[in-house]
N, C-alpha and C positions, 0 to 999 in steps of 0.2 A: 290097189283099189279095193275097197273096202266093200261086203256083197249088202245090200238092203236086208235081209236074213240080220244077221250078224249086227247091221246098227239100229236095227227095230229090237234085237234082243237085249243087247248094251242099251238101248234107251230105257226100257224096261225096268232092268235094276238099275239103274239111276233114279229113275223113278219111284220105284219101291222103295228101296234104300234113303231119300227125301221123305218119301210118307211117314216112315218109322223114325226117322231123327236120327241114322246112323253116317258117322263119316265115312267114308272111302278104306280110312285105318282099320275102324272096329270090323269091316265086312271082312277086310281083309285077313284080320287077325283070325277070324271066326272059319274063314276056311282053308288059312294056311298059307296064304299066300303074302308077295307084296303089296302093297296100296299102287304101284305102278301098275302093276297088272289091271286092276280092278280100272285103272283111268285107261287102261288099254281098249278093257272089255266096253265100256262104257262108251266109247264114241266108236264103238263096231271096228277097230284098228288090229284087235285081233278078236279069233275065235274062239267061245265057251265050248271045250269040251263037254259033254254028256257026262260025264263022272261029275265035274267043277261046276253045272249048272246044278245039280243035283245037288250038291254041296251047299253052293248057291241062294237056292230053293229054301231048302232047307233053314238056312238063316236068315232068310229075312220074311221066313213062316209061309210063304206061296206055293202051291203045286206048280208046277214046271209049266203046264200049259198057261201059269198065267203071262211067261215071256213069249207066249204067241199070240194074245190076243190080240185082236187085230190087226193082224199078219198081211190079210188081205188085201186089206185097205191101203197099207204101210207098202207093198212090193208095187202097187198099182202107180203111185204117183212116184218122180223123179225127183220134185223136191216134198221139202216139209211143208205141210199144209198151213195154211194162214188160220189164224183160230186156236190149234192146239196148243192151247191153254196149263194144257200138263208137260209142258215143256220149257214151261218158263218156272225159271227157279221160286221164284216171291210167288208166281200163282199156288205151287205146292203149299208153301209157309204157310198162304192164306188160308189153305183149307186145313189143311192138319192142324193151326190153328181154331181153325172156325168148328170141328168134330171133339176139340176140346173145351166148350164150351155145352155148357149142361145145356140139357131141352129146351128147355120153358123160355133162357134168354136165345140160345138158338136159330127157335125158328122165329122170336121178335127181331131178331137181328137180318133172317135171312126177306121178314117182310118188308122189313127198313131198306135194305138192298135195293130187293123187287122195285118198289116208291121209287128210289132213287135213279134208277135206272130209268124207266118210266120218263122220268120228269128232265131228263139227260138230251 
């Protein structure tokens, strides 16, 4: 059984690892490991050592506390929340997408959104 610790940390760099455009390989290559491990960590099936988060870290440019941010929140509930949004693969795309688009059409895009929403 897998601890809420542990799959809130593995959601994390899944996460992260989505933001930057890295596969499962390149993380893996990066700190020595296999790409098994990395799908291990990843759905909290096994545990990030403290040395391999560091590692981790390291590669995919985060200080360590960024795989605890919102720890709190994540130990409190038993399932996953309805909403989170940064859990769905295509939600990621869409934004690392959408931070790739220069300012000026950006935030026209992001008021076209807004509108569309609105009118939904």
């Amino acid at each position: 059984m897998k601890h809420p610790v542990d799959a809130h940390v593995g959601k994390r760099v899944r996460h992260r690892r989505w933001m930057v455009g890295m596969t499962q390989q390149q993380l893996a290559d990066k700190v020595g490991i296999k790409f098994q491990q990395i799908q291990k960590y990843e759905t909290g099936m096994n545990r990030v050592s403290a040395s391999r988060l560091w590692e981790i870290a390291a590669a995919l440019e985060v200080p360590i506390a960024y795989f605890f941010d919102g720890i709190e929140a994540a130990s409190a509930q038993t399932e996953p929340a309805q909403g989170d949004y940064l859990a769905d693969k295509e939600a990621l795309e869409l934004v690392r997408s959408y931070y790739a688009i220069p300012e000026p059409q950006r935030r026209r895009l992001f008021d076209l959104a807004r509108v569309l929403s609105e009118a939904a």
